[in-house]
C-alpha positions in Angstrom: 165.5 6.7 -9.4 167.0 3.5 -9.6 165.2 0.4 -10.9 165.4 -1.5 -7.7 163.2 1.8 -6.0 161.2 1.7 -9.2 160.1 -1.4 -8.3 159.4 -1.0 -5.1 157.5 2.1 -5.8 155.3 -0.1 -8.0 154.8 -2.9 -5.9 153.5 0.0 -3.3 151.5 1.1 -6.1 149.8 -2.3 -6.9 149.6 -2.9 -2.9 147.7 0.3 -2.7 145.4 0.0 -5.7 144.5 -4.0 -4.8 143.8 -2.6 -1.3 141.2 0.5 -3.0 139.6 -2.4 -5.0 138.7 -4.5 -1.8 137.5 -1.5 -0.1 135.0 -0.7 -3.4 133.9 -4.0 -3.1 133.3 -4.2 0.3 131.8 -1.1 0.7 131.0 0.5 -2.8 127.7 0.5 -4.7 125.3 -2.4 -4.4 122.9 -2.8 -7.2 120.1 -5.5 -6.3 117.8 -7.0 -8.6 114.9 -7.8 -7.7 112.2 -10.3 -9.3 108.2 -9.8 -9.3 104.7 -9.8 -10.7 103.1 -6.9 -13.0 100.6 -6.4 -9.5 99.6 -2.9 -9.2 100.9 -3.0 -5.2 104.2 -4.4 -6.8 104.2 -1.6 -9.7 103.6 0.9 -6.4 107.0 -0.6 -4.5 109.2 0.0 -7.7 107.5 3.9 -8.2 108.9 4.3 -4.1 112.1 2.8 -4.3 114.3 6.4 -4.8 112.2 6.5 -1.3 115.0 3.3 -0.2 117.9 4.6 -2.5 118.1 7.7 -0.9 117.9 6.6 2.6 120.6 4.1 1.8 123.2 5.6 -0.4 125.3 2.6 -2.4 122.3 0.4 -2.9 120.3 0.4 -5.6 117.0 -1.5 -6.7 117.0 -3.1 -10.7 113.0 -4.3 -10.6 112.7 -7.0 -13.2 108.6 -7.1 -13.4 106.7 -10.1 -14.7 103.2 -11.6 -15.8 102.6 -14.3 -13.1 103.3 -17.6 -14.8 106.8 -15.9 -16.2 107.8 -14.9 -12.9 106.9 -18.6 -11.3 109.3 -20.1 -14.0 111.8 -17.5 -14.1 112.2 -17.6 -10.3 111.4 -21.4 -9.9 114.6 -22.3 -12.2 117.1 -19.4 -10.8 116.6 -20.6 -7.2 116.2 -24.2 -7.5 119.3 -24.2 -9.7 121.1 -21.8 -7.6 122.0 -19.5 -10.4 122.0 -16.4 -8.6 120.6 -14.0 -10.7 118.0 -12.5 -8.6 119.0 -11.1 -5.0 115.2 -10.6 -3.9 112.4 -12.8 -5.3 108.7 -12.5 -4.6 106.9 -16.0 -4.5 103.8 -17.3 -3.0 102.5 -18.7 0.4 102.8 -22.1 -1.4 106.6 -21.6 -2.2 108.2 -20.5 0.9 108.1 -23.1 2.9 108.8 -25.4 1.0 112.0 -23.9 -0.7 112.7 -23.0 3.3 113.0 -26.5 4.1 115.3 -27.3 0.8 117.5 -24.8 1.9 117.0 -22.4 -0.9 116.2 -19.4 1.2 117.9 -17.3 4.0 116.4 -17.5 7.5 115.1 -13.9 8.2 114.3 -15.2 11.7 117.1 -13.3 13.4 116.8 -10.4 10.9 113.2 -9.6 11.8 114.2 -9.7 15.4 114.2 -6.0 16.0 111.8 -4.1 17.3 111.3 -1.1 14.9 110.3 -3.6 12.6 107.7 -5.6 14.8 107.6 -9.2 12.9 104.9 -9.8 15.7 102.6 -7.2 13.9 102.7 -9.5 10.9 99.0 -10.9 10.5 99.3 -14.4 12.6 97.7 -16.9 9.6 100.0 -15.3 7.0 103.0 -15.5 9.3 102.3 -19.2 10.1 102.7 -19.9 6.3 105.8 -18.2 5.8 107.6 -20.6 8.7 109.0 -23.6 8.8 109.8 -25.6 12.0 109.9 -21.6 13.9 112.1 -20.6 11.1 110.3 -17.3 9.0 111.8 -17.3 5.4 109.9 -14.3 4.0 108.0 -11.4 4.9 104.8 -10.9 3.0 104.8 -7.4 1.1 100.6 -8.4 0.7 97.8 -10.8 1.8 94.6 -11.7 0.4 91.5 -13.7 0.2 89.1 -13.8 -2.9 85.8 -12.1 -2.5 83.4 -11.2 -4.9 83.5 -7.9 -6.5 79.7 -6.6 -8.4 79.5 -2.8 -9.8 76.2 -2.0 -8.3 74.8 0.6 -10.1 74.9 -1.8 -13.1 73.1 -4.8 -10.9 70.4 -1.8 -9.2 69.7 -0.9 -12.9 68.8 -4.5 -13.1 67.2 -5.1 -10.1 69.4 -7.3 -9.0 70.2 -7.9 -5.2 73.7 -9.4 -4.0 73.3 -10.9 -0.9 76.7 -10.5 1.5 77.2 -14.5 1.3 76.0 -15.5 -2.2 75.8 -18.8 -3.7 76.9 -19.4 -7.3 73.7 -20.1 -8.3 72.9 -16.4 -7.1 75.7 -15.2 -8.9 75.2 -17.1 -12.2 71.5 -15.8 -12.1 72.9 -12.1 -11.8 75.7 -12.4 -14.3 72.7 -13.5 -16.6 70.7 -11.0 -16.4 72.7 -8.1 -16.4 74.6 -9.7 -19.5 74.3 -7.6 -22.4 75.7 -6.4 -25.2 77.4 -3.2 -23.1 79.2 -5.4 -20.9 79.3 -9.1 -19.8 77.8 -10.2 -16.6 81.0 -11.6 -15.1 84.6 -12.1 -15.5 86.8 -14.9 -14.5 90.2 -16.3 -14.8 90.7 -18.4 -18.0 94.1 -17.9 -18.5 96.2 -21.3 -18.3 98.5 -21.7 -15.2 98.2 -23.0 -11.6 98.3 -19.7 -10.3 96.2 -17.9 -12.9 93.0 -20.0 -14.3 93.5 -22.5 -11.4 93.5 -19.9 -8.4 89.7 -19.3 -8.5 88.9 -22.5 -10.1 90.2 -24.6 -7.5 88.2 -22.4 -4.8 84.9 -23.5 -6.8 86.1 -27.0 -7.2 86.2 -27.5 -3.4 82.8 -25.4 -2.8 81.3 -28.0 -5.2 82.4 -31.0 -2.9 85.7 -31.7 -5.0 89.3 -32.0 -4.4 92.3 -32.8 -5.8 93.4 -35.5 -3.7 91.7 -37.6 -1.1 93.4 -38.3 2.0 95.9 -41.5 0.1 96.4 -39.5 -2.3 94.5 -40.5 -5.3 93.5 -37.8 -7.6 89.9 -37.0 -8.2 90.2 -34.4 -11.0 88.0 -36.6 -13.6 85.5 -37.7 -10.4 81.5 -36.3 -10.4 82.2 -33.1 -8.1 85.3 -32.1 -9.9 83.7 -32.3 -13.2 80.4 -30.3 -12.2 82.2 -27.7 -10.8 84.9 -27.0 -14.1 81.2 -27.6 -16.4 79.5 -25.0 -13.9 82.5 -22.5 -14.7 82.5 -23.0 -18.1 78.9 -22.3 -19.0 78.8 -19.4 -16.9 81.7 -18.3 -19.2 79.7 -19.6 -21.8 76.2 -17.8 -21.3 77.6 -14.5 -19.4 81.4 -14.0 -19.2 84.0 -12.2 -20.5 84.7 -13.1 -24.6 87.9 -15.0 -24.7 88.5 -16.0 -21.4 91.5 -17.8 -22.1 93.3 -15.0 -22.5 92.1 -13.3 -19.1 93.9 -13.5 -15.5 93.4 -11.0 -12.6 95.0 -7.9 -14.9 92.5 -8.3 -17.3 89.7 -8.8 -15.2 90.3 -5.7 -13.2 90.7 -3.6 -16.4 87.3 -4.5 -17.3 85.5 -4.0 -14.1 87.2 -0.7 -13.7 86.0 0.7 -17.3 82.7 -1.2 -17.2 82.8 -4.0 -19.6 82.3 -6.8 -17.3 79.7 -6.1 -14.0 81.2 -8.5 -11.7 84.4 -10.0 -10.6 85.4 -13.0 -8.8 89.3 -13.0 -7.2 91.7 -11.4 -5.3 90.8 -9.2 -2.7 93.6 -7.1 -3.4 91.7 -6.1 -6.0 89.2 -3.9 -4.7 91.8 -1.4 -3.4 92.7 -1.7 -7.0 89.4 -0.2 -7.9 88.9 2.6 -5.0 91.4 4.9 -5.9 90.9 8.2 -6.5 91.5 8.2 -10.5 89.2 5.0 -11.0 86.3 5.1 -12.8 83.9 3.3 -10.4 85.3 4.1 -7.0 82.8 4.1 -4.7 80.4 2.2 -7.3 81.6 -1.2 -6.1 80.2 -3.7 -4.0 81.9 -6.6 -2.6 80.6 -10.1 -0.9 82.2 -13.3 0.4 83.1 -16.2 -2.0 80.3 -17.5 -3.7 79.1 -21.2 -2.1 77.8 -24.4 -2.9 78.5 -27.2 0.0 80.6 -24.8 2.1 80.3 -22.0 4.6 83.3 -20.3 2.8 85.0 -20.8 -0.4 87.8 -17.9 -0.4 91.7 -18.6 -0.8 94.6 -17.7 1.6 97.5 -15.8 -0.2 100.4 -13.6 0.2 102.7 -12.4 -1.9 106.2 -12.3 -0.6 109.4 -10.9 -0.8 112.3 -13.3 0.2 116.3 -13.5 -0.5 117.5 -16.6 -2.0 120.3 -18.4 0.4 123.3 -17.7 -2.0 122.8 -14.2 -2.8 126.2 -12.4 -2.9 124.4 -9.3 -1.2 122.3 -10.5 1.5 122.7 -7.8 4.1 121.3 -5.6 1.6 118.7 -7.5 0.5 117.2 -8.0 3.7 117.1 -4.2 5.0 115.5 -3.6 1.9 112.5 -6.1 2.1 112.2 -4.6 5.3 111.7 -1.3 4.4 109.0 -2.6 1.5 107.3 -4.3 4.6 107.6 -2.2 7.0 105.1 0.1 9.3 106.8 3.0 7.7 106.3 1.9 4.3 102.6 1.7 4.7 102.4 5.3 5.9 104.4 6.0 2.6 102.4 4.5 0.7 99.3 6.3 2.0 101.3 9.8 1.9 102.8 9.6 -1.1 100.4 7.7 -3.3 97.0 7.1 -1.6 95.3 5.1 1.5 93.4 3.1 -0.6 96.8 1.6 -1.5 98.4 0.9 1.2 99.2 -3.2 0.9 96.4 -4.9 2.7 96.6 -8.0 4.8 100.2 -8.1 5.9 100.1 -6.2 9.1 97.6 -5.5 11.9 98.3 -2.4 12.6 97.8 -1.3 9.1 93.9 -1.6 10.1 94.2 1.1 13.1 95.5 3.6 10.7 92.7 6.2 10.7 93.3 7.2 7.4 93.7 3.9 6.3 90.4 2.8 8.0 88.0 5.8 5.8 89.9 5.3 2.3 89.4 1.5 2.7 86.3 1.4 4.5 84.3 -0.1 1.6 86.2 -3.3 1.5 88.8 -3.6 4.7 86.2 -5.3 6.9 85.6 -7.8 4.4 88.7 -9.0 3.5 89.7 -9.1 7.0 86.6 -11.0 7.7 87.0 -13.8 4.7 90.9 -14.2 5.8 89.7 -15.0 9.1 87.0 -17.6 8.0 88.6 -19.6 5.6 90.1 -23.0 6.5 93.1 -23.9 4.9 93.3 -27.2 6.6 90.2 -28.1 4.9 88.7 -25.8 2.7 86.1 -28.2 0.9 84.1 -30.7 1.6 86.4 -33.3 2.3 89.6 -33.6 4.8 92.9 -33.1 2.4 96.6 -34.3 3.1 97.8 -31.3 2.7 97.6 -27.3 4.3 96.5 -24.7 1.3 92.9 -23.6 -0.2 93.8 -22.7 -3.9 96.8 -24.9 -4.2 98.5 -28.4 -3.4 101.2 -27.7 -1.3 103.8 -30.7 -3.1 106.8 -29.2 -5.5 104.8 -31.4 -8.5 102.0 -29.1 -8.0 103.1 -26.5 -10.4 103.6 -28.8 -12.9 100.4 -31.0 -12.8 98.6 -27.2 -12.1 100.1 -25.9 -15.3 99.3 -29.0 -17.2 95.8 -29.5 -16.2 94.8 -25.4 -16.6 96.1 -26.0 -20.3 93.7 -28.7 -20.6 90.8 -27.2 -19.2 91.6 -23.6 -20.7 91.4 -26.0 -24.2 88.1 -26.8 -23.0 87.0 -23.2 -22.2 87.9 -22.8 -25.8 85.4 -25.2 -27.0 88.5 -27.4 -28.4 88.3 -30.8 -26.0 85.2 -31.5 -23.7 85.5 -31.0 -20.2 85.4 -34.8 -19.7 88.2 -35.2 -22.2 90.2 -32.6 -20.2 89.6 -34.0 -16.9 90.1 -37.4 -17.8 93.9 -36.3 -19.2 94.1 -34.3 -16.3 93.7 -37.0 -14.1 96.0 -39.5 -15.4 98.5 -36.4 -15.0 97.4 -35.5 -11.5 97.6 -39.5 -10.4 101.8 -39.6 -10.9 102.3 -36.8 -8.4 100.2 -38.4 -5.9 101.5 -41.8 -6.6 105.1 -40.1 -5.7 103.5 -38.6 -2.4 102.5 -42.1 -1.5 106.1 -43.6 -1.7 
């Protein structure tokens, strides 16, 4: 072989091997990552996924799991800075539509459009905040309100009676007397963050006839109502919570309901599926009852969690069909196959509520979360009208940052370290240059 036809054999060669190397790429293994919280429902997704993998040879799911505040800052920073590190990212009802009007999310409108998957089964309220301007820009893998969860042979033992809507007198009078050296009469959030201490704090702050804002946006996180409520929340701490509750979000909480250290529970309704399954120590011990009250008919929160795909993702396609298989019909009848009813993820889907086995694993808490997500307001949750659409959060982009700040503060005052007042009063000068930006 002469070196002209060895050289044209090679040039084949190369011609051949580039066009094997395009094919790979277009078509070859997938490997998506994929960030979210250390939730039990989200810990239930990553146990299923061989369940996708299978189904959809080349594509594979790398879960990168994370306590709550990580994954807000983790997630907040890679999309925001479009670093692309993450192909699927679960965020919050206060998130999405705000990062869908910035662009930072792919439109799943079109996506969702088929009818196997039914976007129209999606619950209507949670839908609604996933949409901008009739654009959807995440499905939600879970919803939730807060409710009020008691262990009631501990309270009968007591003699103590929980009313279905209690008010927080009520449930500081219970905690108290059923407070003992065994186990603490209540547990709540302490742990700083918007999302963690700030989640059920806010709900109390409202119920109390504070807000964060008035209606031009001046702050009121050092006025009467907001400073009752946080004192009110820190002496129940005080007199018949959980020891340390600074270190305490809804992980920690649940782990001491579930093996009886604490006797009742305030937060995520989620929860209570949490502590019905079969292998939990006080299945079918619990009771459950609507957000405590002060000045309001309701005091629950709105939430879902969410799974969306950030705009520049280099493997969109397969991003999507998997957070459609996570939030799909089907999934939920894995979920109760595989792993138990009781699991399935609640308030994402209607239809999930006319599953029959669905409707007896979850019948000691399905009616009531239903029932709190359909009272709440979000468009004024407290006593006063608010500039702004969300119960447990702000919806501006500075909120995380003024949230964050001011939990710090009044988780310092939890610790006995400042005085509320002193927290507040910090917390307000904080709170007053995000809504001095809203007002420009």
């Amino acid at each position: 072989m002469n070196n002209k036809i060895k050289a044209l054999v090679a040039i084949v060669v190369v011609a051949v091997a580039g066009l094997v190397v395009v094919q790979q790429r277009s078509g070859g293994d997938v490997t998506l990552t994929l960030a979210t919280v250390n939730n039990g429902q989200m810990k239930d997704m990553e146990s299923l996924k061989g369940e996708f993998e299978a189904a959809n040879p080349g594509i594979k799911i790398n879960f990168q799991v994370m306590e709550e505040g990580d994954l807000r800052s983790a997630v907040t920073s890679d999309v925001a800075n479009k670093a692309g590190q993450y192909d699927i990212v679960t965020i919050g009802a206060y998130e999405v539509p705000q990062w869908g009007a910035n662009g930072w999310l792919t439109d799943l409108t079109a996506g969702l459009s088929d009818d196997a998957y039914d976007v129209g089964d999606i619950l209507p309220p949670v839908k609604d905040a996933l949409s901008v301007d009739g654009k959807q820009y995440a499905v939600p893998f879970y919803g939730e309100s807060s409710i009020l969860m008691y262990n009631k042979e501990i309270l009968d033992g007591a003699g103590v009676k929980m009313p279905n809507n209690p008010t927080w007198q009520q449930v500081a009078a219970a905690a108290k007397k059923v407070n003992n050296a065994d186990h603490a009469g209540i547990c709540l959030r302490g742990k700083p963050g918007w999302g963690d201490l700030f989640a059920p704090l806010t709900t109390v702050v409202q119920t109390f006839g504070g807000t964060w804002y008035d209606m031009d946006w001046n702050a009121k996180v050092n006025a009467p109502e907001f400073v009752q409520a946080v004192t009110f929340y820190k002496d129940l701490l005080a007199s018949a919570g959980q020891k340390d509750p600074v270190s305490y979000s809804f992980n920690e909480c649940l782990t001491a309901l579930k093996t009886g250290k604490v006797a009742m529970w305030y937060d995520a309704s989620v929860a209570a599926s949490m502590l019905e399954v079969d292998d939990s120590p006080v299945k079918g011990k619990m009771g459950y009852a609507h957000a405590p009250v002060v000045k309001t008919k309701e005091s629950g929160w709105l939430w879902s969690w969410n799974l969306a795909v950030p705009a520049n993702t280099q493997n969109k396609d397969a991003a999507v069909k998997f957070i459609k298989w996570a939030t799909s019909k089907d999934y939920h009848q894995l979920v109760g196959s595989k792993l138990g009813w009781s699991l399935v993820p609640p308030g994402a889907r209607t239809s999930t509520y006319s599953i029959p086995e669905y409707k007896e694993a979850a019948a000691a808490y399905a009616p009531i979360t239903l029932e709190v997500m359909s009272a709440v307001n979000p468009k004024q949750p407290g006593v006063n009208p608010q500039p702004w659409v969300g119960i447990q959060y702000v919806a501006i982009p500075e909120f995380q940052d003024v949230g964050n700040q001011v939990a710090q503060l009044v988780a310092d005052a939890l610790a006995g370290r400042i005085t509320v007042k002193e927290a507040l009063d910090k917390g307000q000068v904080i709170a007053q240059a995000a809504g001095d930006a809203q007002k420009k």
